[in-house]
C-alpha positions as CSV (number, residue, x, y, z in Angstrom):
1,X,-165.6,-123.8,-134.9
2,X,-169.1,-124.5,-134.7
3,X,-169.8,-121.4,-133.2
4,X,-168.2,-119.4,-135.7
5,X,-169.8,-121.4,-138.6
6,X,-173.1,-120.1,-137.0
7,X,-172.2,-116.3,-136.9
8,X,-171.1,-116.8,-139.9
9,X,-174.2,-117.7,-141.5
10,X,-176.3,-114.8,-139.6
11,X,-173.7,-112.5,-140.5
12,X,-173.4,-113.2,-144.0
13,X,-177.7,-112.3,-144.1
14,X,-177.3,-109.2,-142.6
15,X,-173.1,-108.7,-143.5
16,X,-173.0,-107.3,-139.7
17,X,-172.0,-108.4,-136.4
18,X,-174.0,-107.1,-133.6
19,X,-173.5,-107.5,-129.8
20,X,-176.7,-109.6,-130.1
21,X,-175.7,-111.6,-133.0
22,X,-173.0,-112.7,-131.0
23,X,-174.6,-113.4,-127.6
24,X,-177.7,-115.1,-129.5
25,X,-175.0,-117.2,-131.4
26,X,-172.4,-118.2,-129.5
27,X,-173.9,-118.0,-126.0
28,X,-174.1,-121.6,-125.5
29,X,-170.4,-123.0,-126.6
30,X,-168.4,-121.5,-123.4
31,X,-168.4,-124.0,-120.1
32,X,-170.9,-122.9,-117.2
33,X,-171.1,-123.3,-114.2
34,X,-174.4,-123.5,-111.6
35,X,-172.9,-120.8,-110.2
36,X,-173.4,-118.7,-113.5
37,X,-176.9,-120.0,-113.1
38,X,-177.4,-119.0,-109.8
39,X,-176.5,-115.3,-110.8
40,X,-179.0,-115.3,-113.7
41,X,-181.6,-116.6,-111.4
42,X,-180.8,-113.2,-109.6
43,X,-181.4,-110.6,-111.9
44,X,-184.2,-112.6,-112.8
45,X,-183.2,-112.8,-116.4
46,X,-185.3,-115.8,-117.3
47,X,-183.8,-116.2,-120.8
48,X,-180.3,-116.1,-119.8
49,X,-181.7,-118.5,-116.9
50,X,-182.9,-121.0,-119.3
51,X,-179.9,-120.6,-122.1
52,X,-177.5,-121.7,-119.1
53,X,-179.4,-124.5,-117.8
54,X,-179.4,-125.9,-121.0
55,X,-175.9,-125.2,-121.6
56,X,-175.6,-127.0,-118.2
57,X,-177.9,-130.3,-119.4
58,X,-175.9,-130.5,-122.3
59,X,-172.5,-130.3,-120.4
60,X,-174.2,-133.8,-118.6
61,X,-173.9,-131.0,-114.8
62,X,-175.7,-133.2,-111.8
63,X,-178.9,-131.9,-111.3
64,X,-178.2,-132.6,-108.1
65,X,-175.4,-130.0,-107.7
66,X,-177.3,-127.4,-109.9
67,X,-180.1,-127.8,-107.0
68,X,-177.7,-127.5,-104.3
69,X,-176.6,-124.5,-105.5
70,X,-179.7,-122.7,-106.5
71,X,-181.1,-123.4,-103.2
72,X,-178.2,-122.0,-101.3
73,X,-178.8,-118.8,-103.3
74,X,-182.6,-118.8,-102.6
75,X,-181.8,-119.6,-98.9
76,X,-179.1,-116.2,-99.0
77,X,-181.8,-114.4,-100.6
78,X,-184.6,-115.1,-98.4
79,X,-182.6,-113.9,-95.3
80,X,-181.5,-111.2,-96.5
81,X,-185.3,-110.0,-97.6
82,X,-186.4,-111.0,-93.7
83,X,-183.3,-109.0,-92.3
84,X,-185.0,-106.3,-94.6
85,X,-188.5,-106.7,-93.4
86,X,-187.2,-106.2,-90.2
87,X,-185.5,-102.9,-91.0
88,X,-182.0,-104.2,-90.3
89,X,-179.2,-102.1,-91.4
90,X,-176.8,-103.5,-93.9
91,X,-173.7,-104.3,-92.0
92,X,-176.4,-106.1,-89.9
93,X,-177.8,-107.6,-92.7
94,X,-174.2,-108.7,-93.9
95,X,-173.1,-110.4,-90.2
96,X,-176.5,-112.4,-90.3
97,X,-175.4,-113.7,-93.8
98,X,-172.1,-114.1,-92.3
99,X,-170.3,-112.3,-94.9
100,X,-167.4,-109.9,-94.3
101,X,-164.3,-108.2,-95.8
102,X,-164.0,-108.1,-99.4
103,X,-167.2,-110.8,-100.2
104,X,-169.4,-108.7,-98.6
105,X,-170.1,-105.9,-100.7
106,X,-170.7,-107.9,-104.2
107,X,-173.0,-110.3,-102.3
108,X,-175.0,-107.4,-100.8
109,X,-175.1,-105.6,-104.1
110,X,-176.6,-108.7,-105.5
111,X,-179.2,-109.5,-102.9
112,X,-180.5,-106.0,-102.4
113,X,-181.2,-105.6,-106.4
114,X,-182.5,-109.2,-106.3
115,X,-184.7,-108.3,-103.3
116,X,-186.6,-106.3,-105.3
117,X,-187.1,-108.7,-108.2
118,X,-188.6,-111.2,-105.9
119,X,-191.4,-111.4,-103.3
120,X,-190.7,-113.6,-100.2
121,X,-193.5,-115.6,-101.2
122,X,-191.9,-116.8,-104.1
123,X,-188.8,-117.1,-102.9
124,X,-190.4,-119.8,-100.0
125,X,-192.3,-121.8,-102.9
126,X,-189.1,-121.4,-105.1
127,X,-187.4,-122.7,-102.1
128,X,-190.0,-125.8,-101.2
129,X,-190.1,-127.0,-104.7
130,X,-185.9,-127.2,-104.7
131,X,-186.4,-129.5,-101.3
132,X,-188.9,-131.2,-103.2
133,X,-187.2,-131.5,-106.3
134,X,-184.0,-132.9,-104.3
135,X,-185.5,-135.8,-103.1
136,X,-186.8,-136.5,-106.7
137,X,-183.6,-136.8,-107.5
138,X,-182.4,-139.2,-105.4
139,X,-185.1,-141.2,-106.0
140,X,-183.8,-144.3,-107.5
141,X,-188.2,-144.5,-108.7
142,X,-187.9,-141.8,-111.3
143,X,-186.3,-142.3,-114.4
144,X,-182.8,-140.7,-114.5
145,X,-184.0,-138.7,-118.1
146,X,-186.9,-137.9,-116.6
147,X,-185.0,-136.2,-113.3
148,X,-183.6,-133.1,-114.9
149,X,-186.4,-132.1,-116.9
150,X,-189.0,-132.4,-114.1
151,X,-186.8,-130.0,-111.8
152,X,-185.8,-127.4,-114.8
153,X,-189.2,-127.0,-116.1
154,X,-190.9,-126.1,-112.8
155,X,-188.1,-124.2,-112.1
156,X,-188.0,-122.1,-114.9
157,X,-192.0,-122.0,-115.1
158,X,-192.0,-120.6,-111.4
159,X,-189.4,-118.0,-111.9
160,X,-191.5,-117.0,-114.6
161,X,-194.3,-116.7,-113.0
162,X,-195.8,-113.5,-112.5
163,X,-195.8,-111.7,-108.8
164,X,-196.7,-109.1,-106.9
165,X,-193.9,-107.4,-106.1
């Protein structure tokens, strides 16, 4: 209801409902999931990025879990850019990530245009500052408000950052 009461009132400015009316307006009121996250972090689409991480703070998600899972798709990502670096073909590629059948090709879709959007570089300091940011977390020292928006901020600021690619 909420959502719609929004549209509603950039609608009634304009009296049309655009594709980006809609995903600027009601973009926020579905569940997510740190998977979703993880796939925004991807394509590198730092505004989706940041709309579903806040989505996820407000849905009270464990940082913890958020971490977890963006740092398993960093980890993914990184091998797969070394296995590239070293020329590997892509069922290669796909038996060092220990993915086969059906879960292979989406995966490898995703991580070869991701490759591109990242330098390994980045992915290792994106990848320290997760290990780093995990055992902020479970540090019982830093205040539990505190937690979430020390580890989104750098995150986001970091996959903002520009690179080299």
């Amino acid at each position: 209801v909420q959502a719609l009461e929004k549209l509603s009132i950039v609608v009634s400015s304009t009296g049309i409902v655009t594709v980006d009316s809609v995903r600027n307006q009601l973009v926020d009121i579905r569940e997510r999931g740190a998977f979703e996250l993880a796939s925004t972090f991807m394509r590198r689409d730092v505004a989706v990025f940041y709309r579903s991480l806040n989505a996820l703070l407000e849905q009270k998600q464990e940082p913890v879990a958020i971490n977890g899972t963006l740092a398993g798709k960093i980890r993914q990502l990184m091998l797969y850019k070394l296995c590239q670096e070293k020329h590997m073909s892509q069922n290669e590629i796909a038996q060092v990530l220990g993915l086969n059948g059906r879960q292979a090709f989406p995966v490898m879709k995703e991580c070869g245009q991701a490759a591109r959007l990242y330098t390994t570089a980045e992915l290792k300091r994106l990848h320290r500052l997760l290990f780093e940011t995990d055992r902020a977390l479970k540090s019982s020292s830093i205040p539990k408000d505190y937690k979430s928006l020390e580890f989104f901020i750098f995150f986001f600021l970091m996959m903002d950052a520009p690179s080299s690619h």
